[in-house]
C-alpha positions in Angstrom: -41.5 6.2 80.7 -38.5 8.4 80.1 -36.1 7.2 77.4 -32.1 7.3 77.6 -30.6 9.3 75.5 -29.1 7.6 72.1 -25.2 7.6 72.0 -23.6 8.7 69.3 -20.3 7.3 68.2 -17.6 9.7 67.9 -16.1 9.0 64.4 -17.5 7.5 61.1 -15.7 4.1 61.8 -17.5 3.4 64.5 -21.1 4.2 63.1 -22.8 0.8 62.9 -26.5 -0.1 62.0 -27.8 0.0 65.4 -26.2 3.7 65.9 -25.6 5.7 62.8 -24.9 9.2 62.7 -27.7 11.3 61.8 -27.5 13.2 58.3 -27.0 16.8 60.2 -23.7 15.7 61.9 -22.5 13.8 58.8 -23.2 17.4 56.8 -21.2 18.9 59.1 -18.3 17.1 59.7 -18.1 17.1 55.7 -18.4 20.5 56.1 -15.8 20.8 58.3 -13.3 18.8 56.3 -13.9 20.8 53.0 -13.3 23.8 54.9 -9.6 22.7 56.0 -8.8 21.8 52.8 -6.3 23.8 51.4 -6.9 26.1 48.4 -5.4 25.3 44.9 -4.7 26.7 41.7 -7.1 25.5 38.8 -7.0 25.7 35.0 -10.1 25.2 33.1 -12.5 27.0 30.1 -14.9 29.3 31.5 -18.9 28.9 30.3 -21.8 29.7 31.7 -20.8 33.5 32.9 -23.2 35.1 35.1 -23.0 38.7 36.5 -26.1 40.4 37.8 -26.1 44.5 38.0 -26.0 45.3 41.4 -25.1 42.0 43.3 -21.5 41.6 44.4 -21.1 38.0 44.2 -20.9 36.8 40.4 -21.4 32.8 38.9 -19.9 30.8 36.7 -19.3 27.4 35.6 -15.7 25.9 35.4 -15.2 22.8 32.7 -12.6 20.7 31.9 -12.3 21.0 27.9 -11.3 17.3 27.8 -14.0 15.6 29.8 -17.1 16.3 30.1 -16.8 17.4 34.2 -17.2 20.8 35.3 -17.7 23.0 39.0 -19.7 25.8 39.7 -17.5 28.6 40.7 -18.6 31.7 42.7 -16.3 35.0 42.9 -16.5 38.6 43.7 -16.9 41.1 41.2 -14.1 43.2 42.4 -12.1 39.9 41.0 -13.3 40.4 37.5 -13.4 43.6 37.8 -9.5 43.3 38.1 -8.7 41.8 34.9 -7.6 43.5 31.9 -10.0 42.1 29.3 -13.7 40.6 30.4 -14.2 37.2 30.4 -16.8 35.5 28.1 -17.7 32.1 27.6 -15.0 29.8 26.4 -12.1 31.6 27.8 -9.6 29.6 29.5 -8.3 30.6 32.8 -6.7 30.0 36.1 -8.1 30.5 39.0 -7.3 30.1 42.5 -10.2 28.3 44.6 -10.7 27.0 47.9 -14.2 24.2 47.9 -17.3 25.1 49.9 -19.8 23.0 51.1 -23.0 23.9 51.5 -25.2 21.7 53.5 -28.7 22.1 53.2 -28.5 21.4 49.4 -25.9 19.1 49.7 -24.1 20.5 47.0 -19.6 21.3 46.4 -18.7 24.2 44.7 -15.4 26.6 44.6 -15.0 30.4 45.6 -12.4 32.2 43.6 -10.5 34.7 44.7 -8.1 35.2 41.9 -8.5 34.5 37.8 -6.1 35.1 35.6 -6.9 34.8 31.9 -4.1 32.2 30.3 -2.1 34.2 27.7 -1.3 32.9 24.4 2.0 32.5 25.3 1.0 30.0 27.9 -1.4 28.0 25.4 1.3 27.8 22.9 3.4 25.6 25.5 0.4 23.8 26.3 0.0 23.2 22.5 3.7 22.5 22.2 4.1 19.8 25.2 0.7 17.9 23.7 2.6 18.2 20.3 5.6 16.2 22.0 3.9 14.1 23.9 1.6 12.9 20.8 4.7 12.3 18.6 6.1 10.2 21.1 3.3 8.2 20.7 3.0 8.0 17.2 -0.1 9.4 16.5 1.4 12.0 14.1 3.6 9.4 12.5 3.2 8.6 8.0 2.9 5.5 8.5 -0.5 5.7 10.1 -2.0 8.2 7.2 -4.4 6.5 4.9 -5.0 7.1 1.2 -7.9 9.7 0.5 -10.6 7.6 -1.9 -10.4 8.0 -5.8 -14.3 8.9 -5.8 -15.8 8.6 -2.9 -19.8 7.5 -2.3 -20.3 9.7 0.6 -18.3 12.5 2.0 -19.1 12.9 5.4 -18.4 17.0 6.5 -18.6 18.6 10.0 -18.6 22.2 10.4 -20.7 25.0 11.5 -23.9 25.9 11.0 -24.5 28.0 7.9 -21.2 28.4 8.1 -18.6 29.9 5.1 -16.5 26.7 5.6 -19.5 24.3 4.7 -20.0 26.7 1.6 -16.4 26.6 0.5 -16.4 23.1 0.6 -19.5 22.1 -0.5 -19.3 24.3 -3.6 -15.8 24.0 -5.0 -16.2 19.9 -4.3 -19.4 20.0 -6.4 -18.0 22.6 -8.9 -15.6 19.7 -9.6 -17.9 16.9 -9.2 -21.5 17.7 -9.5 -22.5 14.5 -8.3 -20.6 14.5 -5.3 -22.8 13.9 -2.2 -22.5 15.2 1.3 -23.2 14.4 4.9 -23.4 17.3 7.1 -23.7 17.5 10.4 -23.6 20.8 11.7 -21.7 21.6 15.2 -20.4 24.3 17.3 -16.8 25.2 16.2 -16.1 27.1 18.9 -16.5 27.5 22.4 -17.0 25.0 25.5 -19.4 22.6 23.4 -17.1 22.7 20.2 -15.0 19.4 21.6 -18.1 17.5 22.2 -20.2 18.1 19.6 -17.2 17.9 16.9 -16.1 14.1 18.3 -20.1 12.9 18.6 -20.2 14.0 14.6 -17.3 12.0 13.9 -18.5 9.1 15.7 -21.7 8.8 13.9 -19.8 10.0 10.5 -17.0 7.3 10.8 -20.2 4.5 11.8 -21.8 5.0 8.5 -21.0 2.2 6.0 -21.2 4.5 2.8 -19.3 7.2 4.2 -15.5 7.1 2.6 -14.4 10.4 3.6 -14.5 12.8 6.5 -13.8 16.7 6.5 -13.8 18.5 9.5 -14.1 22.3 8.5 -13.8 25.7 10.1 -12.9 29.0 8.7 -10.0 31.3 10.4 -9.5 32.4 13.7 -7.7 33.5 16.9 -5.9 30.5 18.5 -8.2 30.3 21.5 -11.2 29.8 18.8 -9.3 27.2 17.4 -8.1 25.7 20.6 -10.5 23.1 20.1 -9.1 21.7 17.1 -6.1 20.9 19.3 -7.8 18.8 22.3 -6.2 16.1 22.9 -9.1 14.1 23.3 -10.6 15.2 20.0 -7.6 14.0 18.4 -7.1 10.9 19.9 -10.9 10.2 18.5 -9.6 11.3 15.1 -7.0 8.6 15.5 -9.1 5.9 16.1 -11.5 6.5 13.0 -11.5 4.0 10.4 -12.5 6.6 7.8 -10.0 8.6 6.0 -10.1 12.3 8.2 -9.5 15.8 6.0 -8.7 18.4 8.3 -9.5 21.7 7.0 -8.9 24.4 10.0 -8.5 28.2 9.2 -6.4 29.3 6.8 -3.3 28.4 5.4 -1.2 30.3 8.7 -3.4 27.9 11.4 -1.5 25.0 12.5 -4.0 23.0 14.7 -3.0 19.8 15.8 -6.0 18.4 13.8 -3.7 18.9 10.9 -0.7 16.2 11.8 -3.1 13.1 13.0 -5.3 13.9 10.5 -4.9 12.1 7.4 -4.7 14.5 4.9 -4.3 18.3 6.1 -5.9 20.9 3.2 -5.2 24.3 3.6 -8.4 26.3 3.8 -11.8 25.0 3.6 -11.3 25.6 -0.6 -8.5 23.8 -0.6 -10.5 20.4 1.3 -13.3 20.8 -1.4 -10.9 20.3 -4.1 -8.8 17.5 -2.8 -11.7 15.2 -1.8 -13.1 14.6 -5.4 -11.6 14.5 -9.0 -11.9 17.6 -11.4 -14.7 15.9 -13.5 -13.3 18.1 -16.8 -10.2 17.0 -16.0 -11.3 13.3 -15.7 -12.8 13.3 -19.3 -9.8 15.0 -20.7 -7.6 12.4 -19.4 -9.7 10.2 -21.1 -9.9 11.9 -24.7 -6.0 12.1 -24.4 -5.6 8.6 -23.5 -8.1 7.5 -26.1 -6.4 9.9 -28.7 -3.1 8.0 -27.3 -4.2 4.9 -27.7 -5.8 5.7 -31.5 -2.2 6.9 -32.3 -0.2 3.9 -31.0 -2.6 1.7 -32.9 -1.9 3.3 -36.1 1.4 3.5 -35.9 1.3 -0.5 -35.0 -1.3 -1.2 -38.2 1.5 0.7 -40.3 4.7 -0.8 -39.1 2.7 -4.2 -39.4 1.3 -3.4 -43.0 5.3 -2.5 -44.1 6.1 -5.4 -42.8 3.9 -7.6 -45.1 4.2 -5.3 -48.1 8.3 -5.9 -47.4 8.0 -9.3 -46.9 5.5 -9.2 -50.3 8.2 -7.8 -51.8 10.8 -10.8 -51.8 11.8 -12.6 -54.4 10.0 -16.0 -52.6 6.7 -14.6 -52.2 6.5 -12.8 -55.8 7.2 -16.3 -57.2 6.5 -18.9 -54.4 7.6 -21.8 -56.5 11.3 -20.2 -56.9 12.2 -22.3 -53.8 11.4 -25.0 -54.9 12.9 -24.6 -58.2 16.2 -24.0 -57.2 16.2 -26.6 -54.6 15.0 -29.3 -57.3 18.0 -27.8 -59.2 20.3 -27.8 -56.3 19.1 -31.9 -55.7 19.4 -31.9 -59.9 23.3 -30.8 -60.1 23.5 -33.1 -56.6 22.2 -36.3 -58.3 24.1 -35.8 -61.3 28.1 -35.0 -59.2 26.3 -37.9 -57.3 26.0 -39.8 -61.1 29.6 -38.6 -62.5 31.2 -39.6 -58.7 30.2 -43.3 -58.9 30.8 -43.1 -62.9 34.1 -42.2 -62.2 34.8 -44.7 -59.2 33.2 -47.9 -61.0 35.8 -46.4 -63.8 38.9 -46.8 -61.5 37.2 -49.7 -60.1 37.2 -51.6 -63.3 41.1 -50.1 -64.2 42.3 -52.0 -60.3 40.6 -55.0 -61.0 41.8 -55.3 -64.2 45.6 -54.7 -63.3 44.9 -56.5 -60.3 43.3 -59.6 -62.7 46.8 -58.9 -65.0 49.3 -59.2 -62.0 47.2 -62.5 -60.9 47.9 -63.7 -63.9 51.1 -63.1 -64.3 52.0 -64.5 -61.0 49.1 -67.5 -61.5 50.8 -71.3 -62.3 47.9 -71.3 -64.7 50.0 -68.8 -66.6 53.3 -70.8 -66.6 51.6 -73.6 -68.1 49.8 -71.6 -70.9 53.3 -71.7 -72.1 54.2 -75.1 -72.0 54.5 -76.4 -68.8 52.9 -79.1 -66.8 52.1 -79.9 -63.2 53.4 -83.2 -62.0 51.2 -85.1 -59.2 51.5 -88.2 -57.3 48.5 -90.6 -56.4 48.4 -88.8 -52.8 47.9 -85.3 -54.8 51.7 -84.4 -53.6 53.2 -82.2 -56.2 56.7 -83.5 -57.6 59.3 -81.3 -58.0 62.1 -84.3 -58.1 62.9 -86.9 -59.9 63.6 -88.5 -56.6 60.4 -88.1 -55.0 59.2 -91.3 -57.8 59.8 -94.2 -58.7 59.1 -96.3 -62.0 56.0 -97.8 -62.2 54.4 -95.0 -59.9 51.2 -93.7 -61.6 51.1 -89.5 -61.9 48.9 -87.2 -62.8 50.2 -84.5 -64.8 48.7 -81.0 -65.4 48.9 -79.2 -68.7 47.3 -75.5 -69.6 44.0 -77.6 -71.6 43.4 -80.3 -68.7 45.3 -82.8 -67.1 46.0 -86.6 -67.8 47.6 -89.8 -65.9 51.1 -91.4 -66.7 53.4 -94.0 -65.7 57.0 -93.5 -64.6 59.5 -95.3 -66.7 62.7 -96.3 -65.6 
């Protein structure tokens, strides 16, 4: 039996179960497609730099330095040939690709036909635009920069191997605190790795509960080495940490970006290992000066208190403590006796009024009148008669004389 021929649909949208397109014409058209797409121009950090003597096709790998994504990248060798300088892994560049396909492996990759190596010039912009940008967002601002720790338990330090930053720091911090201890974790510093490695060490740095401080070290260098310093992914990291970050980058001259979202920026590698610990001498002379400080201001305390008592020994009061009382008992004394000679005296003129008083009451009393001869002259009814007319004879009187009285009868 002869079978018909399958149909196969024309375009992917009207592949179904029944008739898909096998994987040859699907390679194909894909093929197709990536060839008409246009070429572009591409900026990225060169690793993986591969150029065999006598073949004229050379390979590379092209990554983005802020994600982990990357292409392989074929080119002729006339095109690095061309440049001015040689490339070598970690340089950044631009390049102008166009995307092959290659279908029996299934795999994309780019052909470039120009590279050109970006300047310094060019990464200064770059460097100033993430600057901007950054600022605008805060993550450079004071308010966000945390207090480095007095003495802290564990100082966490990321550098490179063996390297003279991990020396300088290690050794001055322990010259000035011998106790001090470390966490190293040793990175690359440099190079297409450098970001990656540098923000997994701060990750597992800033997890670690005893951990109170964080150095990120590197000694000096061109500013393409320290390009990673200034990712922008490395620093957002650095801004989310919740332990304190020293950035120690270079020397005093290097400005990476590490240095303004970091919380404290030292100098040099030296200058970290001395500002994450106390000078241990100068701790204890702190303490013999405050101690010698505090010996002094109690002295001069016990003396001002013990001229206080010998003054107030010295009074009058406290030499004879019964003094007080003496001359209040003679105060109440010469009180008692004005007190006396006051009521003396008013009994005195007391005694004088009454006595004029009991002379004036005299003189004025009837008692008085009759004491020299005259009598008092009463009716029955006790009405006193002061005319003949008010009697009659026979009428019974009483009459009152200075020794007593006695009873008469008016006669005609």
């Amino acid at each position: 039996m002869s079978s018909t021929p399958r149909k196969i649909p024309a375009t992917a949208g009207d592949t179904t179960a029944d008739q898909p397109w096998p994987v040859r014409l699907l390679s194909s058209k894909l093929t197709d497609y990536v060839a008409r797409s246009p070429a572009v121009w591409v900026e990225g950090q060169v690793v993986q730099l591969t150029r065999r003597p006598g073949q004229t096709t050379c390979y590379l790998t092209l990554r983005d330095p802020d994600v982990d994504l990357s292409f392989n990248v074929s080119t002729h060798v006339r095109v690095l040939d061309a440049l001015s300088a040689p490339l070598s892994d970690g340089s950044r560049v631009v390049m102008h690709v166009r995307a092959q396909l290659f279908p029996r492996r299934g795999s994309l990759s780019l052909f470039a036909d120009q590279i050109r190596p970006v300047g310094v010039g060019e990464l200064l912009a770059q460097l100033e635009h993430l600057r901007r940008l950054l600022t605008a967002e805060g993550l450079f601002s004071a308010d966000r920069k945390r207090p480095l720790p007095f003495l802290p338990r564990t100082v966490g330090l990321i550098c490179g191997r063996a390297s003279a930053a991990e020396r300088d720091v290690v050794e001055n911090a322990r010259r000035r605190w011998p106790a001090v201890t470390f966490e190293i974790k040793a990175v690359a510093v440099q190079g297409p790795q450098a970001v990656q490695d540098v923000v997994g060490a701060l990750r597992t740095l800033d997890a670690q509960e005893d951990v109170d401080v964080i150095v990120v070290a590197r000694g000096g260098g061109s500013v393409e080495d320290l390009l990673p310093f200034s990712n922008e992914a490395l620093l957002r990291v650095v801004s989310a940490c919740r332990t304190p970050i020293v950035s120690a980058i270079g020397h005093e001259v290097d400005k990476p970006l590490l240095d303004l979202v970091a919380d404290f920026a030292a100098s040099t590698p030296t200058d970290a290992g001395k500002r994450i610990v106390p000078d241990v001498e100068a701790e204890i002379e702190g303490i013999r000066q405050t101690r010698r400080r505090a010996r002094q201001a109690l002295a001069s305390r016990l003396e001002r208190e013990v001229a206080t008592i010998a003054a107030l020994r010295s009074r009058p009061v406290m030499a004879d403590p019964h003094r007080l009382l003496t001359e209040q008992a003679l105060v109440v004394q010469a009180q008692r006796e004005r007190a006396a000679r006051a009521l003396a005296n008013r009994l005195s003129h007391g005694r004088q009024d009454v006595d004029h008083l009991r002379q004036r009451v005299r003189a004025l009393s009837p008692v008085a009148t009759m004491a020299r001869g005259y009598a008092v002259v009463q009716r029955e009814d006790g009405q006193v008669v002061r005319s003949p007319d008010e009697v009659t004879a026979g009428d019974a009187v009483r009459v009152r004389v200075h020794e007593g009285e006695f009873t008469a009868e008016v006669s005609p």
